[in-house]
VOTORRO-322483 format. One line per field, with one value per atom (N, C-alpha, C): atom name; y, x, z. Coordinates in Angstrom, 1 decimal, always signed. Atoms other than C-alpha are relative to their C-alpha. Example, Ala and Ser with C-alpha at 12.3 -4.5 7.8 and 13.67 -1.06 7.14 Angstrom:
2
atom = N, CA, C, N, CA, C
north = -1.2, -4.5, +1.2, -1.1, -1.1, +1.1
east = +0.9, +12.3, +0.9, -0.9, +13.7, -0.8
up = +0.0, +7.8, +0.0, +0.0, +7.1, +0.8
This chain:
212
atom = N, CA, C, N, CA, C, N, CA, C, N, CA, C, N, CA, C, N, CA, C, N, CA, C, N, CA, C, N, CA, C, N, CA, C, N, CA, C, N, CA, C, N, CA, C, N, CA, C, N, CA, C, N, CA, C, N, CA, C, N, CA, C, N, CA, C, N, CA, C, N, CA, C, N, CA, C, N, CA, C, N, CA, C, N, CA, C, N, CA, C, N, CA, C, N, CA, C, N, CA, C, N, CA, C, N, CA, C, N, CA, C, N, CA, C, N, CA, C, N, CA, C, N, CA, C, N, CA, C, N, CA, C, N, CA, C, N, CA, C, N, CA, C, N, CA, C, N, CA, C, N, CA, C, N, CA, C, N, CA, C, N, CA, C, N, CA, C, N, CA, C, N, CA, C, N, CA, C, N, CA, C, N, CA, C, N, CA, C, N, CA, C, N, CA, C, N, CA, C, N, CA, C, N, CA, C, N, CA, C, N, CA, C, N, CA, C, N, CA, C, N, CA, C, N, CA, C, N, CA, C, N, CA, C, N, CA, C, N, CA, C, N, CA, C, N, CA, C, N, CA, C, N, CA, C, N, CA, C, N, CA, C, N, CA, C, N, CA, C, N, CA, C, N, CA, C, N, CA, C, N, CA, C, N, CA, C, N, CA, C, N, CA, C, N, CA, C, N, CA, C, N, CA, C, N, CA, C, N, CA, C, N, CA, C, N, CA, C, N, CA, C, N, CA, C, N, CA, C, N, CA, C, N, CA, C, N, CA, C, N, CA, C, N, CA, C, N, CA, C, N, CA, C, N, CA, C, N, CA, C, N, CA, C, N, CA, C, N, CA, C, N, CA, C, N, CA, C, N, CA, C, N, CA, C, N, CA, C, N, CA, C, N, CA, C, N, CA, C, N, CA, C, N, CA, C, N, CA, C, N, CA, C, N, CA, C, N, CA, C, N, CA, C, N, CA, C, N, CA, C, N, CA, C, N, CA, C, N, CA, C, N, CA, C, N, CA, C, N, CA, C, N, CA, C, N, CA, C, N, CA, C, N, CA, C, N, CA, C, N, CA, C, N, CA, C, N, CA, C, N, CA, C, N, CA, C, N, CA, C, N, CA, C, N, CA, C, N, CA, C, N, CA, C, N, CA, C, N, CA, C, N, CA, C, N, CA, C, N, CA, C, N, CA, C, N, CA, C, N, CA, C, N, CA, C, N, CA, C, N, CA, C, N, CA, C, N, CA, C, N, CA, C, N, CA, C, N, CA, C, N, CA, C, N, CA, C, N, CA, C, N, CA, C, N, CA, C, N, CA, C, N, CA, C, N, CA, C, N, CA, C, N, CA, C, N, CA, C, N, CA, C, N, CA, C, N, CA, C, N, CA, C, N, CA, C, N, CA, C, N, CA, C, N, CA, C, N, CA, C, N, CA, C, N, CA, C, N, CA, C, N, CA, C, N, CA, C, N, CA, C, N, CA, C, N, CA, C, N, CA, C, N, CA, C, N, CA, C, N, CA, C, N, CA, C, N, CA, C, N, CA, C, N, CA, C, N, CA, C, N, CA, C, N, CA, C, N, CA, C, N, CA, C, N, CA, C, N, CA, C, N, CA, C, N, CA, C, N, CA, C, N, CA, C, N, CA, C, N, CA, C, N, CA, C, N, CA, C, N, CA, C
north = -1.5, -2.8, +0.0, +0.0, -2.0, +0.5, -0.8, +0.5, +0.5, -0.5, +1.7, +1.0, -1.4, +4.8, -0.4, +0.3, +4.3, +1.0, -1.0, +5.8, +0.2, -0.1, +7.6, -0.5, +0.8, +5.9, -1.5, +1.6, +2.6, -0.4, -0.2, +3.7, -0.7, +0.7, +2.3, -1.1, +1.6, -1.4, -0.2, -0.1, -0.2, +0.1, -0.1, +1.1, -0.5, +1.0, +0.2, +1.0, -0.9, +1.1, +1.3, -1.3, +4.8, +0.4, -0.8, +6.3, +0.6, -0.9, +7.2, +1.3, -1.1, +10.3, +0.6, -1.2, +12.5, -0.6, +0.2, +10.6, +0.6, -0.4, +11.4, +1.6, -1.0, +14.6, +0.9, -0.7, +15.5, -0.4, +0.3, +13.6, +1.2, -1.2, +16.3, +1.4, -1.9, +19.5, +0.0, -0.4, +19.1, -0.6, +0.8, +17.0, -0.7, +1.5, +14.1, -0.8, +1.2, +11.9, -1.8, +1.3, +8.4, -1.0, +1.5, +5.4, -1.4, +1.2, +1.8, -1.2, +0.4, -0.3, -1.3, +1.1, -3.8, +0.2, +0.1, -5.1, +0.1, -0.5, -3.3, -0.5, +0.4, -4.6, +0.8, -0.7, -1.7, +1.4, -0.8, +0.9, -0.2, +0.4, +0.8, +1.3, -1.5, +4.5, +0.5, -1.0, +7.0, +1.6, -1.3, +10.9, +1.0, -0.9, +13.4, +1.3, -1.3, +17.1, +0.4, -0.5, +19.2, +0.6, -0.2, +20.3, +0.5, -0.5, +23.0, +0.0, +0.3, +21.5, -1.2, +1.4, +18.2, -0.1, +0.1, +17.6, -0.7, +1.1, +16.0, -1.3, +1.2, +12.2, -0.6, +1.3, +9.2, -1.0, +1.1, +5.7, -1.3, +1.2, +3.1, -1.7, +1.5, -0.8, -0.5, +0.6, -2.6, -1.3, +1.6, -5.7, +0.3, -0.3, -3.8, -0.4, +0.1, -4.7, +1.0, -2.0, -1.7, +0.8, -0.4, -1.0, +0.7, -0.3, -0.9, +0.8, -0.9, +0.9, +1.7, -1.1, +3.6, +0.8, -0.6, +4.5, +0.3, -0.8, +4.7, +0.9, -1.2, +6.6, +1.2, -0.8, +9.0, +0.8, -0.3, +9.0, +1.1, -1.0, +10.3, +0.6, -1.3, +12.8, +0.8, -0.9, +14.1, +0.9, -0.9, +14.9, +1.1, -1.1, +16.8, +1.4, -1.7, +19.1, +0.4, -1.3, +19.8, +0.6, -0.6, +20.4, +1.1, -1.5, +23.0, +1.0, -1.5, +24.8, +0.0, -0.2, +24.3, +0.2, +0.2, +23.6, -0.9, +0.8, +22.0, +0.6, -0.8, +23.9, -0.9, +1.0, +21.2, -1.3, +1.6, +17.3, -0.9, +0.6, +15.0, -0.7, +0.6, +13.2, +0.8, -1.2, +16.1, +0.4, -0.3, +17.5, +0.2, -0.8, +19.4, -1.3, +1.4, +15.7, -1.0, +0.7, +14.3, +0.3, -1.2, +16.8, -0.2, +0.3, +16.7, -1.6, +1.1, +13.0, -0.3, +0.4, +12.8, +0.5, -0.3, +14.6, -0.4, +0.9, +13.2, -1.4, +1.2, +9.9, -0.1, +0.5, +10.7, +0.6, -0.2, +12.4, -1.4, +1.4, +8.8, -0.7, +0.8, +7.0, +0.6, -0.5, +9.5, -0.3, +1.1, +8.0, -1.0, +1.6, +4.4, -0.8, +0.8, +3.3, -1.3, +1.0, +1.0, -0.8, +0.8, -2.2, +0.5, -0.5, -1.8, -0.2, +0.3, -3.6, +1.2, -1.0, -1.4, +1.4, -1.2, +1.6, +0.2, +0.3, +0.7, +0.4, +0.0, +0.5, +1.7, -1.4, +4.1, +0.8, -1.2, +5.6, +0.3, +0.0, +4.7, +1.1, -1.0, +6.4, +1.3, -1.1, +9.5, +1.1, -1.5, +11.9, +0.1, +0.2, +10.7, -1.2, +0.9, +8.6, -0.2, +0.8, +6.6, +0.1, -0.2, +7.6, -0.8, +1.2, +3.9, -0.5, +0.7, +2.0, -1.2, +1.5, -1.1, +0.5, -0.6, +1.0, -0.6, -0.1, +0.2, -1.2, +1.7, -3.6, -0.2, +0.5, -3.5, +0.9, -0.5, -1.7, -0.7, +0.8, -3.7, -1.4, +1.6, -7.5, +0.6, -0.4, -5.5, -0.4, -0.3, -4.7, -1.7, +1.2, -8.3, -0.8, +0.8, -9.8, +0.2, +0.0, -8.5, -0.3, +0.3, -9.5, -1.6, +1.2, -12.7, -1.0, +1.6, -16.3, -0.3, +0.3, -16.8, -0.9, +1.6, -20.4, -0.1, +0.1, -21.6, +1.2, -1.3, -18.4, +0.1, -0.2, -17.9, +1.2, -1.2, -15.2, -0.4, +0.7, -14.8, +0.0, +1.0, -14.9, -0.9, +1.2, -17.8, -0.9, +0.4, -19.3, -0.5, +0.2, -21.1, +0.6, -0.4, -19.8, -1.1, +1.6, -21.6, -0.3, +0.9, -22.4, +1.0, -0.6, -21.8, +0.7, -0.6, -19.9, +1.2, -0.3, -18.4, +1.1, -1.8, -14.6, -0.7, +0.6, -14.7, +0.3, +0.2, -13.7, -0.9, +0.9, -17.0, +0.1, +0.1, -16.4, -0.6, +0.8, -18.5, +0.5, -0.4, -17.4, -1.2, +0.6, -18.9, +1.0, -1.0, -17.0, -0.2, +0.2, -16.1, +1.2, -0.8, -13.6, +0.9, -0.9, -11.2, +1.6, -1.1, -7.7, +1.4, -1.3, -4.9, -1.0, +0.8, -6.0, -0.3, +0.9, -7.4, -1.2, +1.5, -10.8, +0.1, +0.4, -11.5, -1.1, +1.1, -13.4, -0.4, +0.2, -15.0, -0.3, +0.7, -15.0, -0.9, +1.6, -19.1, +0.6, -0.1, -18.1, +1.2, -0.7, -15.2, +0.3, +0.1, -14.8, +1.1, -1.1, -11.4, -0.3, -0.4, -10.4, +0.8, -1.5, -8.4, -0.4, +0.0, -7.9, +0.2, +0.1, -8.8, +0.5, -0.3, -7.5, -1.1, +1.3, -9.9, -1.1, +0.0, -9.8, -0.1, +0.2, -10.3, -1.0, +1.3, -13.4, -0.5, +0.3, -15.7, -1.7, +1.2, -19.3, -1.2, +1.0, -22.2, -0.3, +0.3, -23.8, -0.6, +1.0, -25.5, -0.8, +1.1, -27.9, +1.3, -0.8, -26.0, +0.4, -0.2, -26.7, +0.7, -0.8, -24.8, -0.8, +1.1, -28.2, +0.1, +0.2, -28.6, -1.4
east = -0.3, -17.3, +1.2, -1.5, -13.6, +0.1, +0.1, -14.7, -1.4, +0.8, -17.2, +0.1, +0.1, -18.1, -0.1, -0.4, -17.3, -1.2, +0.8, -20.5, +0.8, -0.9, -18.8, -0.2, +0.0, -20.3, +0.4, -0.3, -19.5, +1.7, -1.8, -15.5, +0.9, -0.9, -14.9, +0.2, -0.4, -15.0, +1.2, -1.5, -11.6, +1.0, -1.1, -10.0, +0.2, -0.1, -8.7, -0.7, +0.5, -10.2, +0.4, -0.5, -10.4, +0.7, -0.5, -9.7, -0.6, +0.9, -12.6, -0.4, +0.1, -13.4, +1.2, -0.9, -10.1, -0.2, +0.5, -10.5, -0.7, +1.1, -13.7, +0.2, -0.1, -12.9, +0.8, -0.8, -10.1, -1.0, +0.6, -12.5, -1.4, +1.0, -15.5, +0.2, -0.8, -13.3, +0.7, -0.3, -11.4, -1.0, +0.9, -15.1, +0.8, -0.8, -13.2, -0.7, +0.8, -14.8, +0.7, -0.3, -13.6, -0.6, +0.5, -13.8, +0.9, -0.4, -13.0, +0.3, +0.1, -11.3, +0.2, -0.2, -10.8, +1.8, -1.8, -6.7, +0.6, -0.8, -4.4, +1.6, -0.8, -1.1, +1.3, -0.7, +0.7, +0.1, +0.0, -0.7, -0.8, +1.0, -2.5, -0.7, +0.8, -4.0, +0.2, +0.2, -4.6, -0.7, +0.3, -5.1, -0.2, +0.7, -6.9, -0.1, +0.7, -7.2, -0.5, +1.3, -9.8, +0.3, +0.0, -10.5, -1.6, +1.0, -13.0, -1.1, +1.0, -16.3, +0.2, -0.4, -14.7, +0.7, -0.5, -13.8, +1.3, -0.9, -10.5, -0.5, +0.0, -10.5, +1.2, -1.0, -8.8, -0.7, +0.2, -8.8, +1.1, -1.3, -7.4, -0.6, +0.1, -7.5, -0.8, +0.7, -10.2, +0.4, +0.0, -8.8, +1.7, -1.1, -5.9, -0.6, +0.2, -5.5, -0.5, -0.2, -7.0, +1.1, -1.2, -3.1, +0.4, -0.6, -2.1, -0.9, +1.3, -5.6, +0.3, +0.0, -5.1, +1.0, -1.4, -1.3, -0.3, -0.2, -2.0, -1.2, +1.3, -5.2, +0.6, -0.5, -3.1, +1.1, -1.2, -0.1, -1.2, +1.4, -3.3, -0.2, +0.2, -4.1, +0.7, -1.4, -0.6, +0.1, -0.4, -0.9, -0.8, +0.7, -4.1, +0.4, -0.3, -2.5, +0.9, -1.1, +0.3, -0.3, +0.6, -1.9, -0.1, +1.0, -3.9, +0.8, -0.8, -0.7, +0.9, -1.6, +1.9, -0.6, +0.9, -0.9, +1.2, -0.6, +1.1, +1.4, -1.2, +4.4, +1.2, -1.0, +6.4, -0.3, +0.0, +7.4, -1.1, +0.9, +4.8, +0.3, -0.8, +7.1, +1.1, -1.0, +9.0, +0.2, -0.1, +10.1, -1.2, +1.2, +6.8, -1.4, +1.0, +4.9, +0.4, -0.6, +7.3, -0.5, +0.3, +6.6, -1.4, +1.5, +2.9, -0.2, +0.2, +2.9, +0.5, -0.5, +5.3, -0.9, +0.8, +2.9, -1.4, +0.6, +0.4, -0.4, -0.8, +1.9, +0.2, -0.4, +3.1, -1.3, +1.8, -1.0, +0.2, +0.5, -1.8, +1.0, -1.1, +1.4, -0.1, +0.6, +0.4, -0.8, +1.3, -2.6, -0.4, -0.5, -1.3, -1.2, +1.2, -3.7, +0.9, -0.6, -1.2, +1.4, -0.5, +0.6, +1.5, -1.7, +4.4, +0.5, -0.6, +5.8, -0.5, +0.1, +4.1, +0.4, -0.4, +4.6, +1.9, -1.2, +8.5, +0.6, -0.3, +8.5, +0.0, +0.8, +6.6, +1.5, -0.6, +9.0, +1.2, -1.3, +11.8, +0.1, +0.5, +10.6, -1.0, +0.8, +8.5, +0.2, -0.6, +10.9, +0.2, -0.5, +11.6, -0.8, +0.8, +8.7, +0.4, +0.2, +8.8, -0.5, +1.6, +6.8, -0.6, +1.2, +5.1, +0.4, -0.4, +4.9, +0.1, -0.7, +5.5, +1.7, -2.0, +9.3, +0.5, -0.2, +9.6, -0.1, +0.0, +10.6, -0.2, +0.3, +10.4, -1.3, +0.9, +7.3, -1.3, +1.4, +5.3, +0.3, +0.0, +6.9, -0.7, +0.7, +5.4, -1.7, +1.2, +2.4, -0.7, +0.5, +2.0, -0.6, +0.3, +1.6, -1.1, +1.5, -1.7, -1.1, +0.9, -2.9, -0.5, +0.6, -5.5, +0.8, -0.5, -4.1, -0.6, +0.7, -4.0, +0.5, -0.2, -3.9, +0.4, -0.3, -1.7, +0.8, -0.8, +0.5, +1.5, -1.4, +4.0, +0.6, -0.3, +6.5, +1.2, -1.5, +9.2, +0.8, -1.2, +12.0, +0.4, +0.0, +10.9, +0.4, +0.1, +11.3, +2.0, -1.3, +14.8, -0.2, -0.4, +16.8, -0.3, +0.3, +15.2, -1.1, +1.2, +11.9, -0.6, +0.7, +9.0, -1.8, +0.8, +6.1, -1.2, +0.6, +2.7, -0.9, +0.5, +1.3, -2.0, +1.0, -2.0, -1.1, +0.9, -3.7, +0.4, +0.0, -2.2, +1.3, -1.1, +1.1, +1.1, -0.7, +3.9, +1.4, -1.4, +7.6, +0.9, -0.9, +10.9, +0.8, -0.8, +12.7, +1.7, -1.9, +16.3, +0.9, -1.2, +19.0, -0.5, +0.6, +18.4, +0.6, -1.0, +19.2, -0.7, +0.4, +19.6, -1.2, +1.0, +16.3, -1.3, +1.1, +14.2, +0.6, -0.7, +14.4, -1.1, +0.4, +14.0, -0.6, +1.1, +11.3, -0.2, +0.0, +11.6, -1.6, +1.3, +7.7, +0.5, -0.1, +7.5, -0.3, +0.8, +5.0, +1.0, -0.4, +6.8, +1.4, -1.7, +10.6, +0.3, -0.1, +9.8, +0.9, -0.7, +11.8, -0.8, +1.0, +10.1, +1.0, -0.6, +11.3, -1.1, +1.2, +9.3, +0.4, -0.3, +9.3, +0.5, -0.4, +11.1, -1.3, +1.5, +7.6, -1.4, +0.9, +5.4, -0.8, +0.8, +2.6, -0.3, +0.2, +2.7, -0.5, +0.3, +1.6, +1.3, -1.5, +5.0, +0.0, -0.2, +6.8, -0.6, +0.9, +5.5, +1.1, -0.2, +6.1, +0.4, -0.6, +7.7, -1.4, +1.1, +4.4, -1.2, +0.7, +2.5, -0.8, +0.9, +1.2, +0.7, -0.7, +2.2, +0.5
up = -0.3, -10.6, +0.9, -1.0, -9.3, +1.1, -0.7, -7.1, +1.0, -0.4, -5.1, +1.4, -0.8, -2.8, +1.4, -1.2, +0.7, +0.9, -1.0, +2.9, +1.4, -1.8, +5.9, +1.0, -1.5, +8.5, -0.3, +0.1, +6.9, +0.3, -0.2, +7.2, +0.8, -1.3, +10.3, +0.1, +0.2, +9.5, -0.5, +0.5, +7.5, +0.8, -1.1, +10.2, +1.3, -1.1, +13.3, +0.9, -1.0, +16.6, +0.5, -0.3, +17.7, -0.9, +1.1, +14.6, -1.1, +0.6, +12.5, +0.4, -0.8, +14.6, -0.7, +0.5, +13.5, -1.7, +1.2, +9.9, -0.4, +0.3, +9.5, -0.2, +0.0, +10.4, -1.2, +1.2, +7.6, -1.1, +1.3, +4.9, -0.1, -0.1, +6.1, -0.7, +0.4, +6.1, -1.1, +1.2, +2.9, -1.1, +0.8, +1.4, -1.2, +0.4, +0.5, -1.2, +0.3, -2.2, +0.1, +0.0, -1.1, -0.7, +0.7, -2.8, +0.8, -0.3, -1.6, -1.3, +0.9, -4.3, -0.1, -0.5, -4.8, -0.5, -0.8, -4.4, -1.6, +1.2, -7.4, +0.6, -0.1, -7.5, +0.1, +0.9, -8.6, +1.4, -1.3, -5.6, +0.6, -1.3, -2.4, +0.1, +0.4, -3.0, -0.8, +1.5, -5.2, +0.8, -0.2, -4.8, -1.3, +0.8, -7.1, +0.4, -0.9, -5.9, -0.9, +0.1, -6.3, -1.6, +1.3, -9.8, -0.4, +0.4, -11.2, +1.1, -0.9, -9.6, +0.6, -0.6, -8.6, +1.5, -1.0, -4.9, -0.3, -0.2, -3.9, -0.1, +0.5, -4.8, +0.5, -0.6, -2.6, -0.3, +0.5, -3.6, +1.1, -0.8, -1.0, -0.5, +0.3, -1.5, +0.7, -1.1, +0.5, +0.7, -0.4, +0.7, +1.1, -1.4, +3.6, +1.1, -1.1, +6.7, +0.7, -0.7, +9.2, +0.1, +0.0, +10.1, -1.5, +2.0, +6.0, -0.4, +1.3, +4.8, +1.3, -0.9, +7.8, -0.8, +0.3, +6.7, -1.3, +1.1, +3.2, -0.2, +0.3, +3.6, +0.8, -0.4, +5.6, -0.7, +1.3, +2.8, -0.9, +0.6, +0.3, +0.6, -0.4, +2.5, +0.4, +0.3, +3.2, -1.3, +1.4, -0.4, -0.4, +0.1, -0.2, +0.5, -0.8, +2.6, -1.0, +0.9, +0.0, -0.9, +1.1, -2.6, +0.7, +0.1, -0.4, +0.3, -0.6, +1.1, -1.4, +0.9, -1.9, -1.4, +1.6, -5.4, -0.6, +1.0, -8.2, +0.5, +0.1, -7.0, +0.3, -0.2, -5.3, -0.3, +0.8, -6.3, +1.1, -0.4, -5.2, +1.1, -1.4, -2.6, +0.5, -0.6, -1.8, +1.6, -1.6, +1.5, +0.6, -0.2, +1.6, +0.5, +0.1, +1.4, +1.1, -1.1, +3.9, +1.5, -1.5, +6.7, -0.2, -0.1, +6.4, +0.2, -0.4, +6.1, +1.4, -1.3, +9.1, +1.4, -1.2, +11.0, +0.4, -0.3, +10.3, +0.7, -0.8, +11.4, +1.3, -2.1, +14.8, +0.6, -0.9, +15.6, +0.7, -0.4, +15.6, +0.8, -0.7, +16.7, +1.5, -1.3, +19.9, +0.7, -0.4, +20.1, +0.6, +0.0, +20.6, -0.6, +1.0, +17.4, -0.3, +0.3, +16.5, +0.7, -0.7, +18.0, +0.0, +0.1, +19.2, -0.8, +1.3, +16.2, -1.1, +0.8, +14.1, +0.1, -0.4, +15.8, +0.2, -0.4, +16.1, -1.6, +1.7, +12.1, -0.3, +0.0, +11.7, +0.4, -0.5, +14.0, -0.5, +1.1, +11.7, -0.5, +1.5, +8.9, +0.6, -0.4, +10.7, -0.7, +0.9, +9.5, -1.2, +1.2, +6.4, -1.1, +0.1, +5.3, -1.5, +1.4, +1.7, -0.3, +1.2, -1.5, +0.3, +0.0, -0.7, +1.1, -0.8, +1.9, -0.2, +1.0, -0.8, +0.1, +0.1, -0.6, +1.3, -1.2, +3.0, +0.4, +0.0, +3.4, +1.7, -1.4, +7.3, +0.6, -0.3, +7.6, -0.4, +0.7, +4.7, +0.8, -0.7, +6.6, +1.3, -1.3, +10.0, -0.4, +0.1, +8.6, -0.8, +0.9, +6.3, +1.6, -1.1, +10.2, +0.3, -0.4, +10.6, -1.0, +1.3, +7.0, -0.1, +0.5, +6.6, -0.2, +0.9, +5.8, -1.2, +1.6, +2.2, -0.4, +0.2, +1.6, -1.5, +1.4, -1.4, -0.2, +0.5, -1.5, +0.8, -0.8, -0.8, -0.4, +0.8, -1.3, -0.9, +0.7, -3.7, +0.3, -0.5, -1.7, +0.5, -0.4, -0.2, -1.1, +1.4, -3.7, -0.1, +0.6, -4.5, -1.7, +1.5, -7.8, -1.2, +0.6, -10.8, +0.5, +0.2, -9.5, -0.7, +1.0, -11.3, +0.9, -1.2, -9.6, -0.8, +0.7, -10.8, +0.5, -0.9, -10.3, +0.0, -0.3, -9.0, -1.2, +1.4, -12.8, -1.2, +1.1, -14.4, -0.4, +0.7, -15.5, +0.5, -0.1, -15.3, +0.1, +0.1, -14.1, +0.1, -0.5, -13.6, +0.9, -1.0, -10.4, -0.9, +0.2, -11.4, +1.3, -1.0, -9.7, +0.3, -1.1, -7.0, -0.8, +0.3, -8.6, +1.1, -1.1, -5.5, +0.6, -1.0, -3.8, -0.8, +0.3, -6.2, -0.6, +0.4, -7.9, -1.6, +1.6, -12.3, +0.4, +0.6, -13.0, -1.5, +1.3, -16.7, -0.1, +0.3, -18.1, -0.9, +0.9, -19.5, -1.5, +0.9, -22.0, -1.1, +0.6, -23.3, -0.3, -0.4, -22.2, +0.5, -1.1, -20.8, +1.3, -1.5, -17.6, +0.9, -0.9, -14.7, +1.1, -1.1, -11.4, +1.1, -0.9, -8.4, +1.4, -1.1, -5.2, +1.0, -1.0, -2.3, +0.1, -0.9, -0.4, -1.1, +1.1, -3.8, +0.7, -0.6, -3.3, -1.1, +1.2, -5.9, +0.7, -0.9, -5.6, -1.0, +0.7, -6.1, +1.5, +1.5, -6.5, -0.5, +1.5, -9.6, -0.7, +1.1, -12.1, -1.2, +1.2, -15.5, -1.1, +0.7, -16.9, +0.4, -0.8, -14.1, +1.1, -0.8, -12.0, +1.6, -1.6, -8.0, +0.2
């Protein structure tokens, strides 16, 4: 099961200290249905608004750090307030998405919920926050500092040109040239191209054939 229902008092194991309380509070008053998901590669949340007899709908990653699951559970709910003041009328990362997120943002950064490094990153971007916070290269290397040791994983720019390096469901790259700020990955198996983020986690180098 990819997903499962997040009981509100269980919430707080997600977040960091002193912060379930106003949380809680936005998931009550707009009746939130949260879900906790396991780790998508692609986004760190997900937002649904309300529909017919369907409440609003957020989806954050469980496998975040408190810091990372806080911010993007905050981004998803930016988007609720624009639903409820704007409906379908403006772009999804629009001004209208910025300013509500940004304020969101600096409640807490008020707060002092989160460490100076992090809080140093945030204040960058407050006014002008990023559709993702995967967009935000000195916010996600801030925030990777507080994430678990995952033994056997590196990143890809750690990775010289030419090696060969394997995603974590099995598949086999060769790293090639850096285009703007990501880097071509040739799939072995296929000859496919993708482009991977700097900060991706793959496990290499390897052998051509996929061995260490």
């Amino acid at each position: 099961m990819s997903k499962q229902e997040a009981p509100l008092a269980a919430l707080a194991r997600f977040l960091p200290p002193h912060t379930y309380e106003p949380v809680a509070a936005y998931l009550q008053q707009y009746h939130v249905h949260l879900t906790v998901t396991r780790s998508r590669k692609s986004v760190l949340g997900d937002y649904r608004h309300r529909h017919r007899d369907q409440n609003h709908r957020i989806s954050v990653n469980g496998d975040l750090n408190p810091y990372a699951f806080l911010i993007t559970l905050l981004h998803e709910l930016a988007h609720l307030l624009t639903f409820e003041q704007y409906g379908n009328r403006v772009a999804p990362h629009g001004a209208e998405w910025k300013r509500l997120f940004g304020q969101l943002l600096a409640r807490f950064i008020e707060q002092n919920v989160f460490p100076d490094d992090i809080r140093q990153a945030l204040l960058r971007s407050v006014h002008n926050p990023a559709a993702s916070s995967c967009a935000d290269d000195l916010l996600l290397r801030t925030l990777r500092r507080y994430d678990p040791q995952r033994e056997g994983l590196v990143l890809v720019e750690s990775l010289a040109p030419g090696a060969f390096f394997m995603t974590t469901d099995g598949r086999l790259f060769q790293k090639g040239d850096k285009v703007r700020k990501r880097h071509r990955g040739t799939e072995v198996q296929t000859g496919k191209v993708y482009l991977f983020s700097p900060l991706y986690e793959v496990k290499g180098p390897l052998s051509p054939e996929g061995g260490t």
